[in-house]
C-alpha positions as CSV (number, residue, x, y, z in Angstrom):
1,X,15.0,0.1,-3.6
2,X,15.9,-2.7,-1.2
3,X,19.5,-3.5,-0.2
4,X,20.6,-6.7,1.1
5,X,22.8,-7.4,4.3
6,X,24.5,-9.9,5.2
7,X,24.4,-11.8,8.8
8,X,25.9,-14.3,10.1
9,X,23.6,-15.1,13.0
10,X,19.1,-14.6,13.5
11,X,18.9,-11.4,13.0
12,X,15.4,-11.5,14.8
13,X,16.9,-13.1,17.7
14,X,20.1,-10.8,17.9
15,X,17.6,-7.7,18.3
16,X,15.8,-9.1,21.1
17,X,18.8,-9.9,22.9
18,X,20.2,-6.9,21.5
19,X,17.2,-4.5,23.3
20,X,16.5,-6.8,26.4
21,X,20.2,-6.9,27.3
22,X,20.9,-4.5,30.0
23,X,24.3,-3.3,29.0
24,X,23.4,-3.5,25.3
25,X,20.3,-1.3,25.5
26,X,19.5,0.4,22.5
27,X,18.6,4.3,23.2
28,X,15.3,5.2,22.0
29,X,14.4,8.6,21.9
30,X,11.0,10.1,21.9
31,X,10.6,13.8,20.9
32,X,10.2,16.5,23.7
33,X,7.3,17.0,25.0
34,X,4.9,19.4,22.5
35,X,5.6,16.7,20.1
36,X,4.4,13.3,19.4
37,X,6.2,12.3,22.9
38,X,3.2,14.2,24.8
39,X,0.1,12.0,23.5
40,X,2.1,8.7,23.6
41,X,3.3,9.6,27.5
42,X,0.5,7.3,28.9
43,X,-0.7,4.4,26.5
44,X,0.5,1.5,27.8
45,X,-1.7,3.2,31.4
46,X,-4.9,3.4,28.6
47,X,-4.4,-0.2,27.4
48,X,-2.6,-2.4,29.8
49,X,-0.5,-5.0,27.8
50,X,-2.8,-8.3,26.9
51,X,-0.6,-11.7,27.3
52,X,1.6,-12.6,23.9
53,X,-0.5,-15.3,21.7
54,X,1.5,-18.5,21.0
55,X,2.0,-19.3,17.4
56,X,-0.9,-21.8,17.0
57,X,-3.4,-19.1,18.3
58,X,-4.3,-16.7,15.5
59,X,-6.2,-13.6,15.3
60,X,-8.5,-14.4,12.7
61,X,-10.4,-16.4,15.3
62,X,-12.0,-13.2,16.9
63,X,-13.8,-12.5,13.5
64,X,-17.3,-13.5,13.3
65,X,-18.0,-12.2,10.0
66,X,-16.8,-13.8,6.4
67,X,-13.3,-14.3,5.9
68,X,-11.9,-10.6,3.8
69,X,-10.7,-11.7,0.2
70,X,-7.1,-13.2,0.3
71,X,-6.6,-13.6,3.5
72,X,-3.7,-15.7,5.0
73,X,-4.5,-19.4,5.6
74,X,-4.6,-21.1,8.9
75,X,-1.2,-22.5,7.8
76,X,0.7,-19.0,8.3
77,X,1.1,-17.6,12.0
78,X,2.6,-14.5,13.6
79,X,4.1,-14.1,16.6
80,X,4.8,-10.8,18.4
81,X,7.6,-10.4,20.9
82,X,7.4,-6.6,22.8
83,X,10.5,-5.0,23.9
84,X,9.8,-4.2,27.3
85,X,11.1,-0.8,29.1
86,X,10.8,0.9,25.7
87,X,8.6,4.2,24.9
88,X,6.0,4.2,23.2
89,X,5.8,4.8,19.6
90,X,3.7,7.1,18.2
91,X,0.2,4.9,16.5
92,X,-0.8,5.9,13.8
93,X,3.0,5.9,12.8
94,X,3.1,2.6,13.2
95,X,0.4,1.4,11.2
96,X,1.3,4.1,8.3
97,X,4.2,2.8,8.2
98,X,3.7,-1.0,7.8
99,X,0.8,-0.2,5.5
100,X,4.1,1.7,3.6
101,X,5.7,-1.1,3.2
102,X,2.5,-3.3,2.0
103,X,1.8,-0.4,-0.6
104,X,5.3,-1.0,-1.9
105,X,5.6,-4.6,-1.7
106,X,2.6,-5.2,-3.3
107,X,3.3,-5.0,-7.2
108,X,6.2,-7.6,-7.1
109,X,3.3,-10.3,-6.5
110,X,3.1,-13.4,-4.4
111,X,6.4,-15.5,-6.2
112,X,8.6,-12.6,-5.3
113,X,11.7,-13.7,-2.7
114,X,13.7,-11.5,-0.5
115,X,17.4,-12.8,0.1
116,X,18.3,-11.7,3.4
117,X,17.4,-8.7,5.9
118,X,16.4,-5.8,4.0
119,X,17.3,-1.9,4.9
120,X,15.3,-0.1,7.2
121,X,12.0,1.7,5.3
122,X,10.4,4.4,7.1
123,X,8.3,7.5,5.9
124,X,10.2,10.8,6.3
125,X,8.3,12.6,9.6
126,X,6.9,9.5,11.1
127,X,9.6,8.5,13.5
128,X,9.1,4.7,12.9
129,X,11.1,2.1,10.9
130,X,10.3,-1.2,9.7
131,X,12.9,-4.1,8.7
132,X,11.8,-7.5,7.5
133,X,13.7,-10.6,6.0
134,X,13.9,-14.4,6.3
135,X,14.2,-16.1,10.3
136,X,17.5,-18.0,9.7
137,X,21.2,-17.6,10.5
138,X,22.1,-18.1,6.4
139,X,22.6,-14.8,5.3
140,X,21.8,-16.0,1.5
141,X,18.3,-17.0,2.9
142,X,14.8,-15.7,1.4
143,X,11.5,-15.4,2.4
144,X,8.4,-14.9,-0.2
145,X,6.6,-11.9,-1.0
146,X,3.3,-13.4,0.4
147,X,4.7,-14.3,3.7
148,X,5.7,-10.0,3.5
149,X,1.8,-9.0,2.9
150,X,0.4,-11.4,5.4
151,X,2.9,-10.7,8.0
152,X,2.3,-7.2,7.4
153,X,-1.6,-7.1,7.7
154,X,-1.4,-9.4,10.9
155,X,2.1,-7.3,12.9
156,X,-1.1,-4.8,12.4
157,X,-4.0,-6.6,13.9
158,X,-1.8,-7.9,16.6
159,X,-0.7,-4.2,17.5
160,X,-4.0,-2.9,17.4
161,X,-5.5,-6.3,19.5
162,X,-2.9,-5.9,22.2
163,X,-2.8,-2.6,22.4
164,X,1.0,-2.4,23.3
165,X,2.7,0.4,21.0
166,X,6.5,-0.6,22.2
167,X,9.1,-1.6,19.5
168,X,8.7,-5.3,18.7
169,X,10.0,-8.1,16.5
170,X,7.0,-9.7,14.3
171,X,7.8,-13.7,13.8
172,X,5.9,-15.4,10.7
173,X,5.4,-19.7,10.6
174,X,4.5,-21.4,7.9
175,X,2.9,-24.8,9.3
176,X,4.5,-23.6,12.8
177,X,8.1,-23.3,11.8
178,X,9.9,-19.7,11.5
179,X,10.1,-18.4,8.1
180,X,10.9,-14.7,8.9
181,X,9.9,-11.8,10.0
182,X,10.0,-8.0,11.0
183,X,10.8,-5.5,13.3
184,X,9.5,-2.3,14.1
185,X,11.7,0.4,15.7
186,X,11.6,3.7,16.1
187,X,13.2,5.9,13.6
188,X,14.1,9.4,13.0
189,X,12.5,12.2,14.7
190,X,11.2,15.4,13.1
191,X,8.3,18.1,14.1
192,X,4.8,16.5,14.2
193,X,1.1,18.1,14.9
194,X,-1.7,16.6,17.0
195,X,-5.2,16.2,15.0
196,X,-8.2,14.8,16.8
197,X,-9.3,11.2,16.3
198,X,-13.2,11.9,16.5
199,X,-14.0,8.0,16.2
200,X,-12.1,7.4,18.9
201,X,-12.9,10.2,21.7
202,X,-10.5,10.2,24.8
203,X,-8.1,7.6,23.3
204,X,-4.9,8.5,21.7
205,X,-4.8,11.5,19.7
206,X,-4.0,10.9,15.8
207,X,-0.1,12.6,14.5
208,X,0.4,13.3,11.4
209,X,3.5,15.4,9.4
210,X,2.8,19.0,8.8
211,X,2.9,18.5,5.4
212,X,2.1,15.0,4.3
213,X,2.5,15.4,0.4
214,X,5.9,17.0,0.7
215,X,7.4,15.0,3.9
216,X,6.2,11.3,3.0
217,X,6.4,10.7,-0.7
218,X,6.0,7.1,-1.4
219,X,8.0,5.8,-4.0
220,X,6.7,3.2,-6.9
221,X,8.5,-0.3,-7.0
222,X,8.5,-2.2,-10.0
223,X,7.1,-0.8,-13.1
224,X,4.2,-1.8,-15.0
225,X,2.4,-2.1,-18.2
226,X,-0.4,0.7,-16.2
227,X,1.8,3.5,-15.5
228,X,-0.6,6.0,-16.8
229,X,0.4,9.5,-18.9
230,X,-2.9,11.1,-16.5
231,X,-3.9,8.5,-13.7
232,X,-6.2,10.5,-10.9
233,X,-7.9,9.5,-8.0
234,X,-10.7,12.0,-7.4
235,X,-12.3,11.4,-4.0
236,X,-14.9,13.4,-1.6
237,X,-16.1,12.9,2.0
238,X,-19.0,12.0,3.6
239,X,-20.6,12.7,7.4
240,X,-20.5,9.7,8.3
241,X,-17.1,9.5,10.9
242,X,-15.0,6.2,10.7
243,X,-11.9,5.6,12.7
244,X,-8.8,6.4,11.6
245,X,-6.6,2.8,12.3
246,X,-9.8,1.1,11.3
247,X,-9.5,2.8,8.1
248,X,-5.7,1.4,8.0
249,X,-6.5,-1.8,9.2
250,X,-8.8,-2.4,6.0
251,X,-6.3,-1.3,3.8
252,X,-3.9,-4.3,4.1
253,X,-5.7,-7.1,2.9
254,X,-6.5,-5.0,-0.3
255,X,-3.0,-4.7,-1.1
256,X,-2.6,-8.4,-0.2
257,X,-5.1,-9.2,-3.4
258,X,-3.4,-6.8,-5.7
259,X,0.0,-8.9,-4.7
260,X,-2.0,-11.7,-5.2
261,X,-3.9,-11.3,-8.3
262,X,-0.9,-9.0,-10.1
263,X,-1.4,-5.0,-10.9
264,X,-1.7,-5.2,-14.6
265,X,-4.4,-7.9,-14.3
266,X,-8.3,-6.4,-14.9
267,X,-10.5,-6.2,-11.7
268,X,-14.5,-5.8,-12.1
269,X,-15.0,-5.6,-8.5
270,X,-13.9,-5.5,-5.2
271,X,-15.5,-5.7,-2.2
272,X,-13.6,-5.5,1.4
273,X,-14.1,-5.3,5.2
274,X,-10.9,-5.0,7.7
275,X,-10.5,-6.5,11.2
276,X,-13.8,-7.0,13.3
277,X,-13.2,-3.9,15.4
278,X,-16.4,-1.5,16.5
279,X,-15.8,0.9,14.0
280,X,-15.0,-1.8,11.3
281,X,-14.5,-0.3,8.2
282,X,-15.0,-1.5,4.8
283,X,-14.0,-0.5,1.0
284,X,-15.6,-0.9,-2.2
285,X,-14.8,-0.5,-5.8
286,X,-16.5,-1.7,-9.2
287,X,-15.1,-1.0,-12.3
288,X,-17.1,1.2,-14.9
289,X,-17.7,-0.2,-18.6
290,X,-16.6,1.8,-21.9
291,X,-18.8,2.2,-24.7
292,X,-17.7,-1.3,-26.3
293,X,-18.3,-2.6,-22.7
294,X,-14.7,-2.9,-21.9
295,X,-13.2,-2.8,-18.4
296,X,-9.8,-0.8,-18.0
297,X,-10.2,-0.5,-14.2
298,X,-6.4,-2.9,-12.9
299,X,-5.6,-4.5,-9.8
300,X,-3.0,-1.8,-9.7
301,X,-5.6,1.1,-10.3
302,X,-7.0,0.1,-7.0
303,X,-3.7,0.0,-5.4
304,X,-3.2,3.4,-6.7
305,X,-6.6,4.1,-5.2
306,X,-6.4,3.0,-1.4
307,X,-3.0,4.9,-1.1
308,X,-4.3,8.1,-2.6
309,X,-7.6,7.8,-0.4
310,X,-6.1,7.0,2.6
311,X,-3.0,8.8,2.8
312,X,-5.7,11.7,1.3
313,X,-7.5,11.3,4.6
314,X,-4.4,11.2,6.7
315,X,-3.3,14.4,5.2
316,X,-6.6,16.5,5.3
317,X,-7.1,15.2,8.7
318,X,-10.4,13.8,7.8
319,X,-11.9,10.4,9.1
320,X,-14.6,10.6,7.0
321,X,-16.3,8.3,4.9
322,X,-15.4,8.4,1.3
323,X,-16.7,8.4,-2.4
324,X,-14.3,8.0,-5.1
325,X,-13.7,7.7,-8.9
326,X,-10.7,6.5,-10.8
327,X,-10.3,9.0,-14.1
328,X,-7.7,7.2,-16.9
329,X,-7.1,9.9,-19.5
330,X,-10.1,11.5,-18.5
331,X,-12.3,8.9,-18.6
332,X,-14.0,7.6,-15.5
333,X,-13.2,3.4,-15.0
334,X,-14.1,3.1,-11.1
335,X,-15.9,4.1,-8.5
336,X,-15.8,3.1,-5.1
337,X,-16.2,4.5,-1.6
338,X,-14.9,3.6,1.7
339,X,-17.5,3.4,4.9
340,X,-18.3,1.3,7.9
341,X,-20.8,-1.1,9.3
């Protein structure tokens, strides 16, 4: 689904110079207001911009509890650059998006490569894009899979830590020198609704499509030995409230293990928290035995089950917490739930 350009210079660094260069500006376009341009109109007043970590400072620092299953090692840093004088982008977009592009990157594993910058992805409705590809000027360049899912899950952290919603370029390291990257633009504009964030009262509000099974589809990538005749994620919710970009932030480093471990490969049990955030939010699933004692539930069963769940959520407008089962031909092989604490 990915096409590959060619370039003959950074591509990270032309867009910089591309959006900070006065006569070069690139026009970005928020939607009138009564749309998601209303809600957006005074972030960056509500969270003043927080100064731009170097390389060699990294996130993961700020969390006190036990490092999340397959996360990045202290060898592999980020780096985000904000374009300044750009509107805001609308939040939740942002993180829907990039967790987009980790749901779809995450059954071609860790040894995939991507040879130079990849085409824009963006979920119909959201008005935001994201591009990613290798940090070099050779346009037959590539840059692993892995570096993809850990860029992705810490572009979001660093979002959500700096609280500074304009478009940026995302720079990975691998032992401190450049391997890639991604940017995050804005993208094409269509009508959106307001919903209430209620774990988050008098922030930003949470935008979402009219119609979220109908105007963001996600496509599969590659196929696998689990495509299912009747695969179904069954899920309920709770009382209990969590917050919505909580709820995404723990989301990435479960699709980071399913690149990791490989979708047709069994899973017992899986047990994650996100980013230490006050409303940090966790998600469990543990795979239930057949009569012969056999375990069917796949790493890309679960995959199946944190997009279904969470986009579920997005769509019903529920921040909730969450039980779930995973039916395969009618028969039950997971449960699992999603709360916080």
């Amino acid at each position: 689904m990915y096409k590959t350009k060619s370039y003959t210079s950074s591509w990270l660094y032309r867009w910089i110079l591309l959006c900070t260069a006065p006569s070069l500006a690139l026009t970005l376009t928020l939607p009138a207001t009564g749309t998601m341009g209303t809600p957006n109109s005074a972030l960056l007043q509500r969270y003043p911009p927080k100064p731009i970590q170097p390389p060699s400072s990294n996130p993961r620092a700020d969390n006190s509890h036990s490092p999340p299953l397959s996360y990045p090692p202290q060898a592999f840093q980020t780096r985000a650059h904000y374009i300044p004088d750009r509107p805001a982008m609308n939040i939740p977009s942002i993180f829907l998006n990039l967790l987009n592009i980790a749901y779809l990157n995450a059954p071609y594993g860790f040894r995939k490569t991507w040879q130079g910058m990849q085409e824009p992805e963006a979920l119909p409705g959201y008005h935001v894009s994201v591009i990613f590809g290798p940090s070099t000027q050779d346009p037959t360049a590539t840059m692993s899979n892995r570096f993809v899912m850990w860029g992705l899950w810490e572009a979001a952290i660093a979002i959500y830590r700096d609280r500074i919603f304009t478009p940026c370029v995302v720079t990975f390291y691998w032992h401190k020198d450049p391997v890639g990257g991604l940017i995050l633009q804005t993208g094409d504009q269509t009508l959106l609704v307001a919903a209430k964030d209620d774990a988050n009262p008098g922030e930003e509000d949470t935008i979402t499509p009219t119609n979220l099974t109908t105007a963001a589809p996600i496509t599969e990538a590659p196929s696998s030995s689990l495509q299912a005749p009747d695969l179904r994620i069954l899920y309920e919710f709770g009382t209990h409230t969590l917050s919505s970009l909580d709820l995404f932030l723990a989301a990435f480093p479960v699709f980071s293990l399913v690149a990791e471990k490989g979708v047709d490969f069994q899973c017992e049990a899986l047990s994650q928290h996100g980013y230490d955030t006050p409303h940090r939010v966790g998600f469990a699933i543990t795979a239930v035995k057949d009569a012969q004692g056999n375990v069917k539930l796949k790493y890309g069963h679960v995959r199946e089950a944190v997009k279904e769940t969470v986009f579920g959520a997005v769509e019903r407008k529920m921040w909730r917490n969450m039980r779930f089962r995973v039916v395969l031909d009618g028969e039950v092989i997971a449960r699992g739930e999603w709360g916080s604490g």
